[in-house]
C-alpha positions in Angstrom: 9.4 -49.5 -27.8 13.2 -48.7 -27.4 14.7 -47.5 -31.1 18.4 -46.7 -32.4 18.1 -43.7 -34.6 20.8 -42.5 -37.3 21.0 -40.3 -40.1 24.0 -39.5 -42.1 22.3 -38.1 -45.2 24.2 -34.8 -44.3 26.0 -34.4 -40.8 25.9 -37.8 -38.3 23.4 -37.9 -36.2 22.6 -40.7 -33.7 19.1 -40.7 -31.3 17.6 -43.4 -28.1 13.9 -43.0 -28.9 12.1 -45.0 -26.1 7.8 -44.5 -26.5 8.5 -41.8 -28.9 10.5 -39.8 -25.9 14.3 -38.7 -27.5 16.1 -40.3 -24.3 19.4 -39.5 -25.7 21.3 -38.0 -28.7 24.5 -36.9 -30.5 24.8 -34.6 -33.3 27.6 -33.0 -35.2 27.6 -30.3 -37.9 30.9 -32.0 -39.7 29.5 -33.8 -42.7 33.5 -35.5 -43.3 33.6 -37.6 -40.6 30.6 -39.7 -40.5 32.2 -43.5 -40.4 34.8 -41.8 -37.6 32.3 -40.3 -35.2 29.1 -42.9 -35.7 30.1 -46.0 -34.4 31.5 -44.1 -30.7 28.6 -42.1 -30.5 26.3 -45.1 -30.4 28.4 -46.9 -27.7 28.4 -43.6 -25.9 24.6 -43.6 -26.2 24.1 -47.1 -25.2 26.5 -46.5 -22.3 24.6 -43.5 -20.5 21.5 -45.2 -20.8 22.8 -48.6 -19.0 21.4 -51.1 -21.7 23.1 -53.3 -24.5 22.5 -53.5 -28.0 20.1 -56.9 -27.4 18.0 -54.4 -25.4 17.0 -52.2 -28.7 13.4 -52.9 -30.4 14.5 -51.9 -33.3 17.3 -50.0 -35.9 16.1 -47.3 -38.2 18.5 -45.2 -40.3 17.9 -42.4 -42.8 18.1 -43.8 -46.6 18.6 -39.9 -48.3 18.5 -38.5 -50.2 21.8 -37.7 -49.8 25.4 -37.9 -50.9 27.3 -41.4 -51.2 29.7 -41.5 -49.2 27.6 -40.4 -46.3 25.0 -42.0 -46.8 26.9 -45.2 -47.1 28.7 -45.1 -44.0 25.0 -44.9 -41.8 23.4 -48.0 -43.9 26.6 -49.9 -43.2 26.4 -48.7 -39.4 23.2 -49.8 -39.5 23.1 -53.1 -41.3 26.2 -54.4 -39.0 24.2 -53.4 -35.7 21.1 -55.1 -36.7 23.3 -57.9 -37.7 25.2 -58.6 -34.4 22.3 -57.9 -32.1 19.7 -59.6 -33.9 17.3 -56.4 -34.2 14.8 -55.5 -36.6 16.3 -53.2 -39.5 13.9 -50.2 -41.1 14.8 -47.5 -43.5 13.3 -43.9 -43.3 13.4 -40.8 -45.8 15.9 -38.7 -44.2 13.9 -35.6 -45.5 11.0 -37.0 -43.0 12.8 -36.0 -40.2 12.7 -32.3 -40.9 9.0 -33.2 -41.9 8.0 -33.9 -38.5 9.0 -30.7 -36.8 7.9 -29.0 -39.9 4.2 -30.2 -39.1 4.3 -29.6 -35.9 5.1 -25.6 -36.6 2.8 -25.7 -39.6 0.0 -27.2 -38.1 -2.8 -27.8 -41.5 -1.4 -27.7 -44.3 1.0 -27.7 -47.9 5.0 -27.7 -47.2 8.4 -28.0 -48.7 11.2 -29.9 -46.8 14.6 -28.8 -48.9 17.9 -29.4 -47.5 21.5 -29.0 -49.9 22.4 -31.2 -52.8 25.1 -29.6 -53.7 25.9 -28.3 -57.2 23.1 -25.4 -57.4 20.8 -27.9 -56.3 18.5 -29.3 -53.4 16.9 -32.3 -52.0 13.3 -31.6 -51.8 9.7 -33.4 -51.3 6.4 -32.4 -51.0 4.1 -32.8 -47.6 0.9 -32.0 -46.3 0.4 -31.3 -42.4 -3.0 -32.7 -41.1 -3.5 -31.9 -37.1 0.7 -31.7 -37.1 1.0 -35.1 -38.6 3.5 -34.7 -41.9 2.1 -36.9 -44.8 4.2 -37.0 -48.3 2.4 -35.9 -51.2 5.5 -35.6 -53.6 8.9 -36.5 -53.9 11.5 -37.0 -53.1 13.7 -35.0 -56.2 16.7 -33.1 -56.4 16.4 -29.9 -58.7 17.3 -26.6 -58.7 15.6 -24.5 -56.1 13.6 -22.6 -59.1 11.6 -25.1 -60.2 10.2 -26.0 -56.5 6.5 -25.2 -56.0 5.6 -21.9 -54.3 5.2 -23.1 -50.6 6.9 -22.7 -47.4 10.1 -23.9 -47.3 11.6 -25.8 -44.1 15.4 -27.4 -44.0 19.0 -25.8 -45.0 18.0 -25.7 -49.1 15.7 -23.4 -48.3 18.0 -20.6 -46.1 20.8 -21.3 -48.9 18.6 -20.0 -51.6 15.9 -17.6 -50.0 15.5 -15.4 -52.9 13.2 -18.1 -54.4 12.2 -20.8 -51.8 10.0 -19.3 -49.0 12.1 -20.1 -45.8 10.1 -20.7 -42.7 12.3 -18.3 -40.1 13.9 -20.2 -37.2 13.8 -23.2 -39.7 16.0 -22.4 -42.4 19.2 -24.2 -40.9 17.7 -28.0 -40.2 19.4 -31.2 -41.4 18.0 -34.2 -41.7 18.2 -35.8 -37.8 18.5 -39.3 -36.0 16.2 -37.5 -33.4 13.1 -36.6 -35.2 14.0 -39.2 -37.7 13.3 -42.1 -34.5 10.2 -40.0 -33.7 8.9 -40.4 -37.2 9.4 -43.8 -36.4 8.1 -44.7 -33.9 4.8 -42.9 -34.4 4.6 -45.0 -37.9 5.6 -48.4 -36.5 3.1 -48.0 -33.4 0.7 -47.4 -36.1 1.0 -50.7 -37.6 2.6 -48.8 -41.0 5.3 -50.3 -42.2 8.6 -48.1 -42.8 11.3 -48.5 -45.9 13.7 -51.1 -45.8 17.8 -49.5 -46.3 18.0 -49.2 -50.0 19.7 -45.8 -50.4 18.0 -42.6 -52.2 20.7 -41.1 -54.0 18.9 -40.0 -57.0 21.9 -39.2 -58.8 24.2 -41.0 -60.9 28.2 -41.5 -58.8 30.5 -39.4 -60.2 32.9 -42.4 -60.0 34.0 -44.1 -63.4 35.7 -47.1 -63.5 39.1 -46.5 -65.5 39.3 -47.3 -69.2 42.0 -49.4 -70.8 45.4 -47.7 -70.7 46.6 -45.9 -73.6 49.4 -47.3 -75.4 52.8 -45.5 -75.2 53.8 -44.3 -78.7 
């Protein structure tokens, strides 16, 4: 099973994922330049590993939570791919990328996956680890950090606000990645599970208003 990886919940991040073996990647730690950087980095991918778009099993991309305009420009990436070469599409919680190395750490087991929302606040679910295997319990929400339940934290919400999430040291700096994200993946689809499909978890309102009437000159 050959799978295209992305994630642009918070930096772009694209991943080969062939038998559940990360064959390739690209990652960046800009989170303004998703639409510039995606679309080369998955021709680059597709180049160093000899094959054409056709070749792929299937497309997954991280739904979020995550901001708009990010997320936006990986589900468009995404959706036009799967369009031209005729691949199966699936959707993934981004925060179930961190979840998979989380569980491998962890073991057996309650955790937190928390990674920034902005605005005070985080992006955060609830998981249990069984034999290293993440399973969601909760979520996902964006709150303030305070009113997370006392467990260990993994992801970049919890080394933003260690003074009340219990960071997991060497863990504390994780986004949300097209690498782990196509393991996840993978691991689910050889299963027999079946995955999302790309509507986006933004789990807040847009900021963006469309303009009233204009006010008449007096």
């Amino acid at each position: 099973m050959l799978i295209l990886s992305l994630d642009t919940s918070a930096a772009a991040s694209a991943a080969l994922v062939l038998d559940g073996v990360v064959t390739g990647v690209f990652a960046t730690d800009d989170t303004r330049s998703h639409a510039e950087v995606l679309t080369p980095a998955v021709a680059d991918l597709l180049t160093e590993a000899g094959i054409a778009g056709t070749d792929l099993t299937a497309i997954v991309v991280g739904v979020g939570p995550g901001p708009f305009t990010g997320l936006r420009a990986g589900l468009a990436t995404a959706r036009t791919l799967a369009y031209v070469w005729d691949v199966p599409l699936h959707g993934v919680m981004s925060l179930d990328s961190i979840a998979e190395d989380a569980a491998a750490h962890a073991g057996t087991g309650e955790f937190l996956v928390a990674t920034d929302a902005r605005r005070k606040e985080v992006y955060w679910a609830r998981y249990r680890a069984d034999d290293g295997v993440p399973r969601l319990l909760d979520g996902p929400h964006v709150g303030a950090p305070s009113s997370l339940p006392a467990l260990a934290s993994y992801g970049k919400g919890a080394g933003l606000y260690p003074d009340v999430l219990a960071g997991v040291e060497e863990f504390t700096e994780l986004h949300p990645s097209a690498a782990a994200l196509g393991r996840s993946a993978y691991r689910r689809l050889s299963a027999g599970l079946e995955l999302l499909d790309t509507a986006p978890l933004y789990l807040r309102e847009s900021d963006a208003r469309v303009p009233g009437p204009r006010k008449r000159a007096t």
